[in-house]
N, C-alpha and C positions, 0 to 999 in steps of 0.2 A: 653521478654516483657510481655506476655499473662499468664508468668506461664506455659503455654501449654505442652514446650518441652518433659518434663521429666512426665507427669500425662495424662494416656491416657482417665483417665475423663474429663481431662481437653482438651482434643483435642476435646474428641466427645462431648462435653459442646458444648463448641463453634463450631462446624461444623454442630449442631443441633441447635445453636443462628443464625447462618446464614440461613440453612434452614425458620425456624422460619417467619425472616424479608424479607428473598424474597417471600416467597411462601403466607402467609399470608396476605399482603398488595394486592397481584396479584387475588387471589380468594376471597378476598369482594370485588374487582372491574371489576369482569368478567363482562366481553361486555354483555350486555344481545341479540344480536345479532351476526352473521361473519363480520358483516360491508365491509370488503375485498372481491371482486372478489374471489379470491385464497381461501377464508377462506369457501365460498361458494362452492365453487368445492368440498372441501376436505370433505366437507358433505357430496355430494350427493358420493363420492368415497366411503365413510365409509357405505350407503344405499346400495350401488350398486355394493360393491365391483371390479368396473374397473377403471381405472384410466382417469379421464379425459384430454384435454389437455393441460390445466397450470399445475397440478399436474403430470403429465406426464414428465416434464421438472425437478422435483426432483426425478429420479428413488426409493431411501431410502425412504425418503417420503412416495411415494405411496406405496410401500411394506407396512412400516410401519403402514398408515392410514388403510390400506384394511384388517390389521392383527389384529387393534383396533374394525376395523367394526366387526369381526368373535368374538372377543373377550365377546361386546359388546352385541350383540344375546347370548350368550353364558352362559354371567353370570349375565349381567344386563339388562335383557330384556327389565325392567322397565322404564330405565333413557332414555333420548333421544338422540341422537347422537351430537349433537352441545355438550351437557355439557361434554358428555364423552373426547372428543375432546379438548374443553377450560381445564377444569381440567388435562385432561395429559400434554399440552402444559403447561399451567402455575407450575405442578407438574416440568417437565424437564427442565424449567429454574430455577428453584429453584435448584435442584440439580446439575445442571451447577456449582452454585456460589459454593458445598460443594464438588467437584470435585477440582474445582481451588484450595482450600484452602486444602484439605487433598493431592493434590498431588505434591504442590509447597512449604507447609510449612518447607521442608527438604533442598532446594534448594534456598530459599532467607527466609529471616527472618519470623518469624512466623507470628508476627504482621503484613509485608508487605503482605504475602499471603492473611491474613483474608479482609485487606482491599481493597488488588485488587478483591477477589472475590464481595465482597461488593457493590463496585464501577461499575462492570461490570455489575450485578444484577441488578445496581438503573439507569444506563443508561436508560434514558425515554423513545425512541425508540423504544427498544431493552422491556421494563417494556412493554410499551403500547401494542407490535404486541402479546406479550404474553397474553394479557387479551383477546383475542379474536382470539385465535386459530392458529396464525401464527406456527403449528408446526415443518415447514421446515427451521425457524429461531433459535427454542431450539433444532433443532436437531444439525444444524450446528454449532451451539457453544460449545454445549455438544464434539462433535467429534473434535473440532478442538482443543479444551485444551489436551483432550487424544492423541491426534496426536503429539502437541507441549510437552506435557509430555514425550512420550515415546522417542520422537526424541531426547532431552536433557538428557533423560535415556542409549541414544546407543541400543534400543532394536528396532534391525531395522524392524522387521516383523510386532510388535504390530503398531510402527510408519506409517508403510507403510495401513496394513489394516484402522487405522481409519482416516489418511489423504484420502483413499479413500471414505469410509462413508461420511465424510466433505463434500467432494465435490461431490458426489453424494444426498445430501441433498441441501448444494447451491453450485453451481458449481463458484461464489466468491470464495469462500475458498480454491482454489487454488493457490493464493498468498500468501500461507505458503511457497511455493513450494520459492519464492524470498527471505526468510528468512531463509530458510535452504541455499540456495547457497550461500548468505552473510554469515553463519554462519561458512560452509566448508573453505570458499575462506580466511576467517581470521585464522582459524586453519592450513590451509595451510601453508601460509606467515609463521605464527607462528613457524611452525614445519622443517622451509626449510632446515636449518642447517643439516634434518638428509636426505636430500637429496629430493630436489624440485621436481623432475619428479616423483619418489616413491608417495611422497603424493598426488602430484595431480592424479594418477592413484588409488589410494586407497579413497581417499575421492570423488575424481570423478563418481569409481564405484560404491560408496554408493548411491552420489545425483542420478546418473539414473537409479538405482534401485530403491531405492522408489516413484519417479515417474513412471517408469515400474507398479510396483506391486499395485499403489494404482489406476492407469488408469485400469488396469486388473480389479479390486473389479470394479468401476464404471460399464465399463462395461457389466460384468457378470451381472448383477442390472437389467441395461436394460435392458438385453436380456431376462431374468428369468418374469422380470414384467408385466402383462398383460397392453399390448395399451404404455407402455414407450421404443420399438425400435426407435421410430421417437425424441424418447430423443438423440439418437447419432447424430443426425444431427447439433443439437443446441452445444452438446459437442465438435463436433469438430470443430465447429466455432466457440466454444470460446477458443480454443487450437489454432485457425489458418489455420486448413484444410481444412475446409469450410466456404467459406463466405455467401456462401445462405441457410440462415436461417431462418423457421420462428418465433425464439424467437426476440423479441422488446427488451431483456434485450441485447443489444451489445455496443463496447465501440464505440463512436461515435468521437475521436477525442480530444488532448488538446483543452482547451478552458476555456480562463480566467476567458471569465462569469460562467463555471460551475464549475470553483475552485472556483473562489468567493461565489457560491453560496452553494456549502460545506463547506466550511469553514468557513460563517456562520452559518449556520446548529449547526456545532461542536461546533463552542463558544457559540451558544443560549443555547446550552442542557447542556454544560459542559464546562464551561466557570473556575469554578473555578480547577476542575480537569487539565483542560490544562494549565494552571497556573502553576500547580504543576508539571504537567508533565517534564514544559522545566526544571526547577531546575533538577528534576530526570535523564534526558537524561545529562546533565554536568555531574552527581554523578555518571551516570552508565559508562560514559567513562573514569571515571579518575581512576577506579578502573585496578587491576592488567589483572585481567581476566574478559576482556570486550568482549569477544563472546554473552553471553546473551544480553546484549545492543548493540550488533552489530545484531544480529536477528531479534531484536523487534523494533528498530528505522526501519530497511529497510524493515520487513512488513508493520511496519505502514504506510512512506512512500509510497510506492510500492499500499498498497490497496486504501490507500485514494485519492492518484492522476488518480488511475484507477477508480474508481469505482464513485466517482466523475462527471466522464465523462461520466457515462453510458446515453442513451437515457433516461431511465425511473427514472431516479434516485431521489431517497426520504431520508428522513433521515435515515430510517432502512440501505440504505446499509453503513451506518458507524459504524452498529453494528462490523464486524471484525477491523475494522482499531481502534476503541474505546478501544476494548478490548485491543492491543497489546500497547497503549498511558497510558491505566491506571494502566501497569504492572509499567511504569516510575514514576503515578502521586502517585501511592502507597509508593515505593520505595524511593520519598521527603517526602512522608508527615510523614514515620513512623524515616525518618532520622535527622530530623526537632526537631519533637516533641518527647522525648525519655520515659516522664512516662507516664503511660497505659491509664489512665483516660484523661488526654490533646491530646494523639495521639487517644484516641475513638473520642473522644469528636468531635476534627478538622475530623475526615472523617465521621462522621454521616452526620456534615454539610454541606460539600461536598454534600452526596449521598442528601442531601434535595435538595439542590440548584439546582440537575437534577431534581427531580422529584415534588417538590412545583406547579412551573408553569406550570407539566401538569393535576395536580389533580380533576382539572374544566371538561376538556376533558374527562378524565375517567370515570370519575364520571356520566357524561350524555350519553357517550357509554353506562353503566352500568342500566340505568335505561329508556333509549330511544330505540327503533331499529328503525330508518326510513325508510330503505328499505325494512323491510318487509312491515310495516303501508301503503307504496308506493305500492307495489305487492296488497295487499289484498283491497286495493281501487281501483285497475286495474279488480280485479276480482268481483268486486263488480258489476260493472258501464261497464260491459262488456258480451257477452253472452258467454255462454257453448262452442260455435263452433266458436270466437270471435279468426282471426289474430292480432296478436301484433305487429309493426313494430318498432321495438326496437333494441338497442347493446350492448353496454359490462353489460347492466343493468338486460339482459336479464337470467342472472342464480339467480337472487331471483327470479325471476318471475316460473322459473325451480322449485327453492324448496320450494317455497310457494303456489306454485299454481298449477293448471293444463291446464291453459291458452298456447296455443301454438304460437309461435313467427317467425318472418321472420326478417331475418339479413340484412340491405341493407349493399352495396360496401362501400368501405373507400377509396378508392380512384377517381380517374377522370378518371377511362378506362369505353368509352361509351358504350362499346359490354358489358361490365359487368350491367350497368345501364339500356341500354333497354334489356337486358335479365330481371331485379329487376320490368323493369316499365311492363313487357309483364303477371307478376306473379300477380303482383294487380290488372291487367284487368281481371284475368282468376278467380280471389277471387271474384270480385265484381258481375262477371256474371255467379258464380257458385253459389251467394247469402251466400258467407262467411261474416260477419261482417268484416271490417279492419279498424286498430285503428291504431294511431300512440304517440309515448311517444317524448316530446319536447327536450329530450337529444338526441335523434338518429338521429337531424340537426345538433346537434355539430363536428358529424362525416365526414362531409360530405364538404370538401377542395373546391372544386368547386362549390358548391352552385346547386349542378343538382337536387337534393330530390328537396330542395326549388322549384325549375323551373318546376320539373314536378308536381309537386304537386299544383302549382299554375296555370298552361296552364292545365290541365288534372282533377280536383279535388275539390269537395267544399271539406272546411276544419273545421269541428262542432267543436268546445271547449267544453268538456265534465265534465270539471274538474282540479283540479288543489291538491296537497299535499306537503309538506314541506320532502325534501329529504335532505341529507347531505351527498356529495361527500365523495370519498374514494380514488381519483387521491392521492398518494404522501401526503395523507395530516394521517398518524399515531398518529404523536404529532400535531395535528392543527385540526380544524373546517371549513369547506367552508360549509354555508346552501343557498338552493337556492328552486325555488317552478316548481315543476315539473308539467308539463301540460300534460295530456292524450285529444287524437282528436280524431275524427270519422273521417274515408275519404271517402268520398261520390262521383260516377261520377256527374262529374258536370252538364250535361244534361240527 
């Protein structure tokens, strides 16, 4: 359809047309800030070469990051560590999309590769976490096509090594692992005539060998990386072996409200893709050999109903389950539409219809950072020797500033609380300044800061700045006006 097959100009035309439109759209709309938690850490990991601990929680990752930070001293002394950062992040989702496309154009049509790679690219989500540094999301998509490559190749070693990469960058990407055993359990059936217990012993050894050998890479990860051993304990709680963890990313149960609230998600961003998708998923069953739509419906499946569920969940964790839905919505639209310029045409529109409605968003990421504006009006309005009682807001404050900070409890244990109220007496009568930031109530389930702070404390209004949340919100805006206090005893 592309011409492509037969003219290897013609492949790398187009596998450098795709480059092109992913990577180019992504770097005039760099965040001009981390905006993210995560994206913040992975700064100061690239300064400080150790892993902190959200970063911690992607063993590859942090390799990664710590190896950009060396990189960075090394050759571009000049540039600052955030661009180095956004530019590779945005660099490795673009070549995500020319991956897809030069390794699947042999295996389903050529046209349908180019525009699943396309499609996966313009996913908003998946566009938006890439302008701002999200690089444990282009790694993990990056690894997880080479994984789903090589495993459709039969080359079980390459399969197994970057299934482990995958999940060692998000530990999500382990629900390939349900698409491989859909994919076996059907070539099984398939093949029973030449003796059922045979194959299930041969394809059986395959699927727990590559879970073997890809938990091994994991792993090793950890163990090798400085500050990510404590990464095992989240790994095997999200395997099942341990349930006491302190990762917040855990599955917290079916629940309709949080399918419904995915599954809005997925039609807000990609409405006309899923569209396409269901025709796709008919077309991919009705063919001879339906193992590859028997792998990609039960990923898709399998990730979005989990990942859905997670406590933390935002639109970014649809980034896998998106991927494995628009290998279907590809697959209608280039079966649809048969000449080249109608079938471009229809999937351009497509990729607009994800990414139109978040061009607003970007665009003021791109030319706002409020959290830093927030940190450096802390520092302003604050002394040299000035505690900050602050929470999760408290790592722009880390890399913007040199103001130091006190974390109060998140929960209602009161030994933990008057241990937090015993720390502000011992500040106040050591003559430290202590300030408090009006988010660090939100934390606070019981109402006890409130209570002491109120029986124990005058409470000065110092100020106020326009911040803009970063909870869940990738493709969205919450703005809200942040208040810094002075806490004073009260007599």
């Amino acid at each position: 359809m592309w011409n492509a097959k037969n003219s290897k100009i013609g492949v790398w035309a187009w596998a450098f047309f795709i480059f092109a439109f992913s990577f180019i759209p992504r770097f005039l709309l760099l965040s001009k800030g981390p905006f993210h938690y995560d994206t913040a850490e992975f700064i100061l990991v690239m300064q400080d070469k150790l892993a902190y601990p959200h970063a911690a929680s992607f063993p590859f990752v942090s390799f990664f990051i710590i190896s950009l930070g060396f990189i960075r001293d090394a050759l571009f002394p000049w540039a600052a560590y955030q661009d180095v950062l956004f530019f590779s992040t945005s660099f490795i989702s673009a070549l995500t999309a020319v991956v897809i496309y030069l390794c699947f154009r042999k295996t389903i049509a050529d046209s349908s590769a180019l525009s699943w790679a396309l499609l996966t690219s313009c996913f908003a989500p998946f566009f938006s976490v890439t302008t701002y540094g999200r690089i444990d999301h282009a790694l993990g998509q990056l690894f997880l096509v080479f994984s789903l490559f090589y495993f459709l190749s039969n080359t079980f070693w390459l399969c197994a090594f970057f299934t482990g990469l995958a999940i060692a960058s998000r530990n999500e990407n382990m629900i390939i692992f349900a698409g491989f055993f859909a994919y076996y359990v059907n070539i099984v059936f398939k093949k029973r005539h030449e003796g059922f217990l045979k194959q299930i012993l041969i394809f059986g050894a395959r699927f727990l060998g590559i879970i073997f050998f890809s938990f091994a890479i994991v792993i090793l990860l950890a163990l090798l990386v400085p500050n990510c051993r404590a990464y095992l304990n989240v790994f095997s709680s999200a395997i099942g072996i341990n349930v006491q963890s302190d990762s917040m990313e855990v599955f917290s149960g079916f629940s309709l409200a949080r399918f419904r609230q995915g599954w809005q998600a997925l039609w807000h961003w990609a409405y006309m893709a899923v569209i396409w998708a269901v025709l796709g998923v008919f077309l991919g069953f009705l063919k001879e050999k339906k193992e590859e739509a028997v792998l990609f419906f039960v990923a898709f499946a399998v990730s979005f109903m989990l990942l859905v569920n997670m406590q933390t969940f935002s639109p970014r964790y649809l980034i896998p389950a998106s991927f494995f839905m628009f290998y279907f919505s590809s697959q209608a639209i280039c079966f649809v539409f048969k000449k080249n310029i109608i079938c471009a045409t229809a999937m351009l529109f497509v990729c607009l219809t994800m990414l139109m409605p978040a061009k607003n968003i970007l665009y003021s990421r791109h030319v706002n950072n409020y959290q830093k504006d927030f940190a450096l009006f802390v520092e302003s309005a604050t002394e040299p020797d000035s505690i900050i009682i602050i929470q999760d807001e408290h790592i722009f404050l880390k890399l913007y500033t040199k103001r130091k900070y006190l974390l109060p409890p998140v929960n209602c244990d009161q030994a933990q609380w008057d241990d937090f109220f015993g720390k502000i007496i011992v500040l106040n009568r050591a003559g430290y300044p202590v300030y408090l930031t009006s988010t660090a109530l939100g934390y606070d389930p019981c109402f006890i800061l409130k209570s002491i702070l109120q029986e124990h404390f005058y409470v000065k209004p110092m100020g106020m700045r326009r911040n803009e949340s970063w909870y869940g919100k990738e493709v969205a805006q919450y703005f809200y006006n942040e208040h810094l206090f002075r806490i004073l005893p009260s007599s």
